[in-house]
C-alpha positions in Angstrom: -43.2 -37.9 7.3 -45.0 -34.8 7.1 -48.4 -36.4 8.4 -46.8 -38.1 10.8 -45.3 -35.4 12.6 -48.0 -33.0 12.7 -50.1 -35.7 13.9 -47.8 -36.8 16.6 -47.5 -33.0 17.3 -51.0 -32.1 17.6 -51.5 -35.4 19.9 -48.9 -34.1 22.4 -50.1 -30.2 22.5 -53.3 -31.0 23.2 -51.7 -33.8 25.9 -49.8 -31.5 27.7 -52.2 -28.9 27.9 -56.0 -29.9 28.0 -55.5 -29.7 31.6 -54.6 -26.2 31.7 -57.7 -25.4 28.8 -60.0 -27.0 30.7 -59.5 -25.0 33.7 -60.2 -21.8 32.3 -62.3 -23.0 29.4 -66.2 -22.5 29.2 -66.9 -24.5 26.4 -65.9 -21.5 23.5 -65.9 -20.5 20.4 -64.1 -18.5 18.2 -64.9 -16.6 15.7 -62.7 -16.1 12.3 -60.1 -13.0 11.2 -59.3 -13.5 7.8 -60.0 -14.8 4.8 -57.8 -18.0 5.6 -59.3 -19.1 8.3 -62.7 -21.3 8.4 -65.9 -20.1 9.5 -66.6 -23.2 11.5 -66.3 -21.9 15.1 -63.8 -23.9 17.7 -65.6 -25.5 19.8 -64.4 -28.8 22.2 -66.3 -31.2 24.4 -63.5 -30.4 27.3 -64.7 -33.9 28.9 -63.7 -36.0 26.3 -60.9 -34.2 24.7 -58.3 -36.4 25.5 -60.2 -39.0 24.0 -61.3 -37.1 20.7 -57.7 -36.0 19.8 -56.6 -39.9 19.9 -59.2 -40.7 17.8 -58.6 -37.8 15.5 -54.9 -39.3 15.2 -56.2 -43.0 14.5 -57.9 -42.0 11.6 -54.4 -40.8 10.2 -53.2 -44.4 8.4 -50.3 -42.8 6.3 -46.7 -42.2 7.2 -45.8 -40.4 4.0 -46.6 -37.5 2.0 -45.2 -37.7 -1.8 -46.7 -35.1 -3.3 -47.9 -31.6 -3.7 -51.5 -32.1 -3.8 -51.7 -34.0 -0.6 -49.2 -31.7 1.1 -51.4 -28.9 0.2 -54.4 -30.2 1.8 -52.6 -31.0 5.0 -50.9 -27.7 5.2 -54.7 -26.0 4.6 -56.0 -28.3 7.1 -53.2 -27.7 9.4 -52.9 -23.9 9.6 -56.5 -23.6 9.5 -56.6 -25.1 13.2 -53.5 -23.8 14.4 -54.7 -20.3 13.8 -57.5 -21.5 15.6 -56.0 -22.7 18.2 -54.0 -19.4 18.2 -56.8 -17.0 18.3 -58.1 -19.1 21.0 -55.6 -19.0 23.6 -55.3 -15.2 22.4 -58.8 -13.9 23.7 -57.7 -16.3 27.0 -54.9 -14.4 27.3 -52.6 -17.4 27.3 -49.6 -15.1 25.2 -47.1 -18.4 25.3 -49.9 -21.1 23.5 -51.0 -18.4 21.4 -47.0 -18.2 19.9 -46.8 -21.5 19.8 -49.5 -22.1 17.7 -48.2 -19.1 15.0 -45.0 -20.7 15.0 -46.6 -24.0 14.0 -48.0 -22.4 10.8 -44.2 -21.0 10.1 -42.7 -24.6 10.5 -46.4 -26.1 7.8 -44.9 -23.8 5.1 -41.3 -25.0 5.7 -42.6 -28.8 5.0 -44.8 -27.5 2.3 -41.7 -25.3 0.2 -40.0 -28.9 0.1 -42.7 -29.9 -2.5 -42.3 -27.2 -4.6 -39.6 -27.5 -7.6 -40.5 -23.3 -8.9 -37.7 -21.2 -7.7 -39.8 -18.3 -7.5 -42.5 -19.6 -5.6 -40.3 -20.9 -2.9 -38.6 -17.7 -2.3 -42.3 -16.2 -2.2 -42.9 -19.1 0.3 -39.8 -18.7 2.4 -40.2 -14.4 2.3 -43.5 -15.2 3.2 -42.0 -17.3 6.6 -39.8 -14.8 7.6 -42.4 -12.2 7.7 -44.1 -14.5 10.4 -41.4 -15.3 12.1 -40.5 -11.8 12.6 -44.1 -10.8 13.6 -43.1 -14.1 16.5 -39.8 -12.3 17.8 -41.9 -8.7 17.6 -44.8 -10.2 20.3 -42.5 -13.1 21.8 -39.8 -10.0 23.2 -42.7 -8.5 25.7 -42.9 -12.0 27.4 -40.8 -13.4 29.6 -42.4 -16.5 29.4 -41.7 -16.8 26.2 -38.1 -16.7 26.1 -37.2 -20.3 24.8 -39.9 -19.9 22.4 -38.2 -16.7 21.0 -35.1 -18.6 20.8 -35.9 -21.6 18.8 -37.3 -18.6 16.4 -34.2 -16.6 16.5 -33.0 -20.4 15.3 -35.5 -20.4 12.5 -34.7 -16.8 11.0 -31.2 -17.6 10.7 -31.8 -21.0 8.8 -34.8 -19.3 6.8 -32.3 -16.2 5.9 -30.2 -18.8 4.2 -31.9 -20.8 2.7 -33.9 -17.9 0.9 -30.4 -15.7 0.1 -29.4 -19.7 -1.1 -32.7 -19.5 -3.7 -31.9 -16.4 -4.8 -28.2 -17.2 -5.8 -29.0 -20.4 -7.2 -29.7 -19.9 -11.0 -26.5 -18.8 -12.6 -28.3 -17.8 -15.6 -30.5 -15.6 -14.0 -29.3 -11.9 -13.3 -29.6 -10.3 -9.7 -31.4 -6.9 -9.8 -30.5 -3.9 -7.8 -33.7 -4.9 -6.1 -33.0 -8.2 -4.9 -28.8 -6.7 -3.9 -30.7 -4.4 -1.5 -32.9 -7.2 0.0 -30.1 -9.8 0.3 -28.0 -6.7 2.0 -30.9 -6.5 4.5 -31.0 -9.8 5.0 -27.4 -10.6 5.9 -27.8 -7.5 8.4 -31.1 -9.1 9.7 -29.5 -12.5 9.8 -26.4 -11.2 11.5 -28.5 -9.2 13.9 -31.0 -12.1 14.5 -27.8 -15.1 15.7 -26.2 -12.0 17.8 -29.7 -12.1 19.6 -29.6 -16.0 19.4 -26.5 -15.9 21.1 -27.2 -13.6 23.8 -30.4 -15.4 24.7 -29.0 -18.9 24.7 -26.5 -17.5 27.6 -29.2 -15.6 29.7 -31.2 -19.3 29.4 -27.8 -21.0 30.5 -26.6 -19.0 32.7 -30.6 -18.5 34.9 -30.4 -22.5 34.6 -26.8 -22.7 36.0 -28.0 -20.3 38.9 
């Protein structure tokens, strides 16, 4: 399911928007920022794009994912381009595809967490998504345009506090350090904080829609 998606997601990003690239695209390429991204530069035929990203999606035969080694690969492959993709649209100045693409590599390690049975490691993994998600809201808040973006991540922090206060609380053998108290304190405040915001947003949105 996890191919799937991402492949029918990448398909209908590019869809949507190769129109809007192409107009203020010169035939780029980017260069990398960190040590997780690839040195192969981005660069697109913006002719044939439309054409390229079907036959990218062809070559994907399976529905399913079943385990970690295969998820890993995708979720390599998949941020890899998204930050891409991200630092792309960032020296074009296009703020909302640039967010959209870093909250893509938030929502490759939520699928990737469900492969792993190591408590530890999946708190690691879902402290890890928080930390980008925050970064999201941070960036997201300076642009109006990015308003129902920064809602469906409001959405995301509040599910992602949970589940990672649930990880912590779920081995009854295992004894809660003053440490982790003071981080699941913070994170009941942050979550709190974070659906007040979720709330307020959603009725601005409504309300601008009504109107």
């Amino acid at each position: 399911m996890l191919l799937l998606r991402s492949k029918c997601k990448l398909y209908k990003f590019c869809s949507q928007n190769c129109k809007t690239i192409r107009e203020g695209a010169s035939g780029s390429t980017s260069s990398v920022e960190s040590e997780e991204e690839s040195a192969e530069p981005l660069t697109f035929t913006w002719g044939n794009l439309e054409e390229r990203i079907k036959d990218i999606a062809s070559q994907v035969t399976d529905t399913y994912v079943t385990n970690w080694v295969d998820a890993n690969l995708l979720f390599l492959h998949s941020t890899k381009w998204f930050r891409k993709i991200r630092k792309y649209f960032l020296k074009k100045g296009e703020i909302f595809f640039a967010i959209n693409a870093a909250y893509n590599v938030t929502v490759t390690y939520e699928y990737l967490e469900s492969f792993r049975l190591c408590r530890n490691t999946r708190i690691k993994m879902h402290k890890r998504r928080v930390r980008m998600l925050n970064d999201i809201c941070v960036i997201a808040l300076e642009h109006h345009e990015c308003k129902e973006l920064l809602l469906a991540t409001y959405f995301d922090r509040i599910i992602s506090y949970g589940v990672l206060m649930g990880l912590m609380l779920t081995e009854d053998d295992i004894e809660i350090t003053e440490k982790e108290k003071q981080q699941m304190f913070e994170y009941t405040s942050e979550s709190v904080e974070c659906y007040e915001n979720y709330l307020s947003l959603h009725a601005l949105l409504t309300s601008s829609q009504v109107s």
